[in-house]
Every structure is written in C-alpha cells, then in structure tokens.
N, C-alpha and C positions, 0 to 999 in steps of 0.2 A: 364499289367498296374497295378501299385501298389494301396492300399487303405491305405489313409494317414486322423489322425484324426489330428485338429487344435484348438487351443484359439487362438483369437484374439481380436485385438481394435477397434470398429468403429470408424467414424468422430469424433463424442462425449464422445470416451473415454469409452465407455461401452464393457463391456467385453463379449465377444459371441465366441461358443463351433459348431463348425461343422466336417464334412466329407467331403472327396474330393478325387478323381482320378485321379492320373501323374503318368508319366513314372519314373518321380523323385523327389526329395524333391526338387529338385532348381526350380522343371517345377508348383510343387504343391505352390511354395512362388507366382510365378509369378500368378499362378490365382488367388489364394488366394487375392493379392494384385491389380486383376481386378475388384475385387467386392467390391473396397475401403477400404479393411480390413488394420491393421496393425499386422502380423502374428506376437504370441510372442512363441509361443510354437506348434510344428509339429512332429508329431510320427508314424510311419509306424505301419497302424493296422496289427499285424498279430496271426491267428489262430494255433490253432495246441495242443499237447496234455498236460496235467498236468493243466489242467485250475485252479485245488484247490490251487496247488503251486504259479503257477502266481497269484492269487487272491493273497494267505496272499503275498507275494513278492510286489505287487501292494500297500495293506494296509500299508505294514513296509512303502512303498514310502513316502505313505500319511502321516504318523506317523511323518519321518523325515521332511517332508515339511510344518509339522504346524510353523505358524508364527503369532506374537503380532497383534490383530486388529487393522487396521487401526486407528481409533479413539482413541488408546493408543499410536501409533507411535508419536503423535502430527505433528506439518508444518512444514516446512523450512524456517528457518530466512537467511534475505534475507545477511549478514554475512557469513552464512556458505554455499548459493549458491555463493558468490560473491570467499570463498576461491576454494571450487569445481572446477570453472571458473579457475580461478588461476593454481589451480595446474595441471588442466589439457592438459591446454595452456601450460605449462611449461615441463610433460611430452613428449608433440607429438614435442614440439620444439626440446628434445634431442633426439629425432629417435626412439623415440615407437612406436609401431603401436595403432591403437584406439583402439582393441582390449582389450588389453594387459594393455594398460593405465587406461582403465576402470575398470577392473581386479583389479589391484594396488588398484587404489580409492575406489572400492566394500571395498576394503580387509582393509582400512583406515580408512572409515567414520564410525562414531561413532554417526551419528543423523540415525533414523531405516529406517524415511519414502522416506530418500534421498538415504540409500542404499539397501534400497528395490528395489528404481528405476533404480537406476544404473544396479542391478541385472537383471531386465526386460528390460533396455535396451540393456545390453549385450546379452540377449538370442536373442534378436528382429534381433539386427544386425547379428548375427550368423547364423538367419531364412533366412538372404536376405537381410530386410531392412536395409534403410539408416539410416544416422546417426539424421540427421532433424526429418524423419517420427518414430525412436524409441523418440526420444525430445518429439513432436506433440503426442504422447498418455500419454503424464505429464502433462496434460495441468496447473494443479495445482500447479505446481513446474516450472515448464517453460513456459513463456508465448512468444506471437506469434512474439515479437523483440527477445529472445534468439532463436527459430525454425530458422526466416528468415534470421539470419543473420550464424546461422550455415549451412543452405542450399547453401545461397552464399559462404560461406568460401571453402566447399565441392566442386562446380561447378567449383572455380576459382582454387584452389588445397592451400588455403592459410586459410587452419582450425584454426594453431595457432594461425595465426596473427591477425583472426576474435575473438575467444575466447580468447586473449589479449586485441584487444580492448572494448570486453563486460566487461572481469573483471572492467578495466578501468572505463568504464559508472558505475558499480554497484558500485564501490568502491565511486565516487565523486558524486553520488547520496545518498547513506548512508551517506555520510560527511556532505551534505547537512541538511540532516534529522536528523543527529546526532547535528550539531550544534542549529538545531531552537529551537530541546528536551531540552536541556540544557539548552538555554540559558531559554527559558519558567518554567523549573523544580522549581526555586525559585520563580519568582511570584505567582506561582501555589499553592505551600505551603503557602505563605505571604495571600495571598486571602483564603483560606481552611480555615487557622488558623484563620483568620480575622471572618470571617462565623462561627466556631465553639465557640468561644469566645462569640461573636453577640449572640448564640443565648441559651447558656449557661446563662449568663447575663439576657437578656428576658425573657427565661422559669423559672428559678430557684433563680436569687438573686433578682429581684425588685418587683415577685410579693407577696415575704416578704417581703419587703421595703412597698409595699402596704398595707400590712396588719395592720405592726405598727402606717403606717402615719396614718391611717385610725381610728385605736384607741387614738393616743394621739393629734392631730388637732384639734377634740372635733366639728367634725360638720363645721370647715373652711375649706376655697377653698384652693388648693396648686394652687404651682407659674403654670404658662402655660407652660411652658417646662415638669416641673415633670408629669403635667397631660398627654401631650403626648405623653412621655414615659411610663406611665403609659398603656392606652392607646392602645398603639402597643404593649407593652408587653403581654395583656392579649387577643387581636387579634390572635398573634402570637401562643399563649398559646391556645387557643381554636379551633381553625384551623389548626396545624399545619399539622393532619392528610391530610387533605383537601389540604392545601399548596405541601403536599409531593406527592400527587396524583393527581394535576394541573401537579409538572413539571415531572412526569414521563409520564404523557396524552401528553403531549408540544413534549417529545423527543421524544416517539412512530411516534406522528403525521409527524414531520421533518423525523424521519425515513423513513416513509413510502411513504412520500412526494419525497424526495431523489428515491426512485426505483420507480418512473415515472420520463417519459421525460423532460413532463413541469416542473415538480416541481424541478429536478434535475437541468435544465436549472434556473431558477428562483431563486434557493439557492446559481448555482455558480456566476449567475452574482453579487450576494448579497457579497457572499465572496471578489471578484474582486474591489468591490468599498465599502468595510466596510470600517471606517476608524479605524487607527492606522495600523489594518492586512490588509485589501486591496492591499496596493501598497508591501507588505512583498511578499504574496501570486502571485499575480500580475508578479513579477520579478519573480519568482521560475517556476510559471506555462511556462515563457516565457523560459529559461531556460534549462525546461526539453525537450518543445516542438526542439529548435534549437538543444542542443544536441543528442535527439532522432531520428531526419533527419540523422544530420550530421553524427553520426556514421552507421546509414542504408547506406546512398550514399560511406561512405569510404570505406564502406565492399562490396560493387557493388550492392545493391540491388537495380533495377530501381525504379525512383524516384515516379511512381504512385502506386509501391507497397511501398514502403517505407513510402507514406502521409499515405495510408490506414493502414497501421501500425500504426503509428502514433498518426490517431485519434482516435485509441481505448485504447493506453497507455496513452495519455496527460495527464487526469485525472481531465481533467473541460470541462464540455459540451459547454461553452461560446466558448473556443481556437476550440473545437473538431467540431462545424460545422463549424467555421471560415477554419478551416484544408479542410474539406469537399471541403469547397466550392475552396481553392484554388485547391484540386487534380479538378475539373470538368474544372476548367480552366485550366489548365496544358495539359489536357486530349484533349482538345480542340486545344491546337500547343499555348498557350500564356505561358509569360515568369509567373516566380513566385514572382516576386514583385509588378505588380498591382492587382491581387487578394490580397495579403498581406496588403497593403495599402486601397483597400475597403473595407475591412472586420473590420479597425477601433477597431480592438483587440490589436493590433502590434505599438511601439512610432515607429515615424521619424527616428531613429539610425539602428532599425534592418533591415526596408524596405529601408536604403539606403546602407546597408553593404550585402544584400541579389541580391541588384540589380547590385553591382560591384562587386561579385561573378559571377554571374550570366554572366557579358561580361566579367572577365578573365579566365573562366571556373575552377575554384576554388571553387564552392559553398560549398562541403563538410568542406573546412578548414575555409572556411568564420562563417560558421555554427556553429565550434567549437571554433571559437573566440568567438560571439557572447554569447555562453553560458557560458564560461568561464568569461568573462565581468561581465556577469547578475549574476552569483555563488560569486563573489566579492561583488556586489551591495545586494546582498544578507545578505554578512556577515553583512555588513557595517548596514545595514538595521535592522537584530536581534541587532547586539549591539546598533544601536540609542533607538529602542525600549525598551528593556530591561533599559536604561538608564530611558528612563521616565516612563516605568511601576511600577519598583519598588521604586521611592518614591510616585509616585501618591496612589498603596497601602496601603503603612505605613501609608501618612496622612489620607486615609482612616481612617484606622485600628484606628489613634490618635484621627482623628474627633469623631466617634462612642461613643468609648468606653468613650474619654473626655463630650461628651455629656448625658451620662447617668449616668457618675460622677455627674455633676455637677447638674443634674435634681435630684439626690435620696439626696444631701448633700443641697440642699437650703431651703426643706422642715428643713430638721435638725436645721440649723439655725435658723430659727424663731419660731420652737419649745426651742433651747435653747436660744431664746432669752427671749422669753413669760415666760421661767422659774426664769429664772435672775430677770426679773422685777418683 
C-alpha cells in the first residue's frame, strides 16, 4: 500500500494539507473525496537516498511556483467570466476534450486570478474530480447557478450546450446592467456638478458677499431671501465638518443595516416601492428571478433545486422568501402558480404565463419569455426615466444657483440705489 500526501479544498474553500493510504492514486482520489475534500494536488510520498539533492530539487520547485498574491491578482469582471463561458462552450462544441480546452484557455487568459483557477481546476480534474466540484472550490468566481448547471450539463452529456446557455444569461444580464449604468452616468454627473457648484457658491463666494453687505448697508436689514442665503451659507460653512460625518455615519449605518436579515429585508422592500426607481428595480428583480429558473429547468436541474438556487441569486430578500415559500409548496406536490400569486410579489401577467406553462409542460420557455418581456420593459423603463431625470436636474441646477443670484444682486440694488439718491 502506497503513502500519498494531498492539498485539498473543503466545503468552504479552505485549503487543507494531509496524508493518506491506497493502493492507488485513483483509490487515494476516491477517499480523499469521502471526507468531502476536493483533491487539487496528490503525490506519492516516497523515501530513499540523496535526501540534500531532493531538498534543493524540492526548493528550485518552490522557487518556480511562486505566484503574485492573491490580493494583487484583483477579481473577475463578470465580462471576462462571461467571455471564458463563451469560449469554452465553443471549444468542447468542436471536439475538444475538457481537458485540453482548459489547457488552451489557462494558456489565453490574461486576467491572473481566473487563470490561476483555471490552472487549479485543471489539476483538480486530473486528481479525479469533476468538473462541477473543481467549479465548487472558486466559490468567488463561480457561483452556485454556474456549479449547478455545469453538474447538469455533465449528468445529461450536454456540457456545451449548458455553458452556452450560461454565457447567454451572463451576456443579457450584463446588457442589462450595462444599459441602467449608462443611461444613469449623466444625471449622476448633472447632480455631482450640481452639488459641487452648490456648494463652492455657499462656502466661498457669498460669505464675501456678506462681508461687504455688511459694511456698506450701514446697519440695514437685507431683502429676506439674501438673508436666507445668507443664513445657509454660513450653517453650511460652519458644519460642514459635521455635515460630512452625518452622511458617512447614515452610509456606515445602511451598510450595516443591509448584512442583517431584517434590515436587509426592510431596505429591499424600500427599494421595490421607492418611487421613480421602484417599479425600474421592480421589473429587473422580476426578470432576473424568471430568467434565472428558466435557464436552471432548461439545463435539467429539478425544479426544487433550481428555486433554492435561485433564492440565493435573486438579489432582493422581498423575491427571495417569496421564492422560499414557493419551493415549500412545490415541495409539498402544488403547482407553482398559486404560491406565486400569494406571495403578492409577482403582477397578474407572470402568474398567468407561469400557470399555462405550467398545464403545456413548457415552463422553462414560458420562463424565458417572461424575462425577456420584463428586459424590454426594462429598457423602456431607464429611458422614460432618464427622460425626466435629467431636466428635473438642470432645473434644479437653474433654480439653486438663479436663487442665490438674485439674493447676493438685490442687496446690490438698493445699495446702488441709496448711492444715486
């Protein structure tokens, strides 16, 4: 019986260093792989003489295996996971083996921390495991809808076809998120600039304006606006410290509020029904959730692992117990449109294109109508918005600034009037 030393990945991704004994390396994958581990690297301990030679021979290893920390690698834009998908999908389609394809892609990618992984998955596979369970120790790079739906692709023998339709999902959900960025990117700056202006203005040009009314008035009141301006300006001006360290207190607070249940529950319902962003947010969440089924059940993944998928991708705790509660009924032998319909998360259109999915046994394409609909109402949605965000800005911007014109110029007047006379 041989003595084999191993790395491995627990559940959680942590990296753990043992010993073990089999007859073989495939027999050492196999136990290894009883104690939940995910093997990524296995070596035949073996003894014997030149121990100083194998040492420096060992060191040069180590030498050659240094690699950039983690923390300099940077993450994976979800872009150049989405092309990986792509091109991977697109090797195994011409008769490559995974291998071999992964090999290719190691030998391509040009981001560190995604072909570092790629690298660790290749050895992983070469140890024994699958292709899911080398996925399942990236949890940071692959999350639990890329695993399951590569483990279905593997089961059924239709890998590319699964990693085609992921690229797909990732590609029209980036489009998604590409177009809200955008089209938000100029009110963004209209509002900054608005703000910056604001308070340039306040701190710097009126409470010289003060100074002079203040000497040449002679002891008279200014008009009630200049005063006001007046007023906030020098509120502004005195607190501003205080101001800057309210709203970084405000976002600490939401932050921290957000990594609890309730509070994360209580900020998405907030989102859901803000107005102007509500019903934006609203359709997108709804969206994501139908298209996120719909490509589980296309790729075979049964449907109670597919919700439970699901509700941990949505990405709004309001959909994600509504999700819940449908998988407990589901679970229970009931269809999935009257859960959908009491949970009062869901309009009247989805619970009745769910529910004649549902009697033509179509629900996965029903699924991907629906979100495809909602990805329209979506668009339609940023450009109304965008429409009335950015003059509501501007007149912002004109109101402000026209207002603190005409409070610093009316004092002026009646000083050059009082001169005249």
């Amino acid at each position: 019986m041989a003595h084999f030393t191993f790395t491995a990945l627990d559940s959680k991704g942590k990296e753990v260093h043992g010993e073990i004994e089999a007859d073989s390396q495939q027999a050492a994958v196999a136990r290894i792989r009883e104690r939940q581990y995910f093997p990524t690297k296995i070596e035949e301990a073996s003894g014997g003489a030149a121990p100083a030679r194998k040492g420096a021979a060992k060191k040069g290893a180590l030498q050659m295996e240094i690699k950039m920390p983690k923390f300099l690698q940077g993450g994976v834009k979800a872009k150049q996971l989405t092309t990986f998908t792509r091109q991977l999908s697109t090797l195994i389609n011409a008769g490559l083996p995974l291998m071999r394809a992964l090999r290719v892609l190691q030998r391509q990618e040009k981001n560190l921390a995604l072909r570092d992984a790629v690298t660790q998955m290749a050895e992983s596979i070469e140890s024994g495991s699958t292709f899911a369970e080398a996925l399942a120790a990236h949890p940071k790079i692959f999350d639990r809808l890329f695993v399951n739906m590569v483990k279905a692709g593997e089961l059924g023998g239709v890998l590319d076809v699964v990693l085609a339709r992921l690229a797909e999902f990732q590609e029209k959900a980036e489009k998604i998120k590409g177009k809200v960025k955008s089209a938000m990117t100029y009110p963004m700056v209209v509002l900054f600039m608005a703000i910056a202006i604001l308070m340039f203005l306040m701190t710097y040009i009126v409470p010289k304006f003060s100074d002079i009314f203040g000497d040449l008035m002679g002891g008279k009141g200014m008009p009630l606006i200049t005063q006001f301006v007046m007023n906030a300006s020098a509120m502004i001006k005195n607190n501003i410290l205080m101001v800057l360290i309210a709203v970084a207190a405000l976002v600490m607070v939401i932050k921290l509020l957000a990594k609890t249940t309730q509070g994360r529950l209580a900020l998405d319902k907030f989102k859901l029904h803000a107005p102007v962003f509500g019903t934006l947010i609203s359709k997108n969440s709804i969206s994501r959730f139908t298209r996120t089924l719909g490509t589980l059940m296309s790729a075979g993944v049964p449907v109670l692992q597919a919700l439970n998928i699901v509700k941990e991708t949505v990405g709004n705790e309001v959909i994600s117990r509504a999700v819940a509660t449908i998988h407990d009924a589901v679970k229970e032998g009931e269809n999935m449109a009257p859960p959908i319909a009491s949970s009062k998360v869901f309009p009247p259109m989805v619970i009745s294109m769910v529910e004649v999915g549902e009697e033509t046994g179509a629900l996965p394409d029903m699924l991907m109508k629906i979100a495809d609909s909602y990805d329209d109402d979506v668009d339609n949605a940023v450009a109304a918005m965008t429409s009335i965000i950015e003059p509501l800005l501007i007149i912002f911007l004109a109101v402000v600034v026209g207002t603190i014109v005409i409070a610093l110029f009316m004092p002026l007047v009646s000083i050059i009037g009082g001169l005249s006379g």
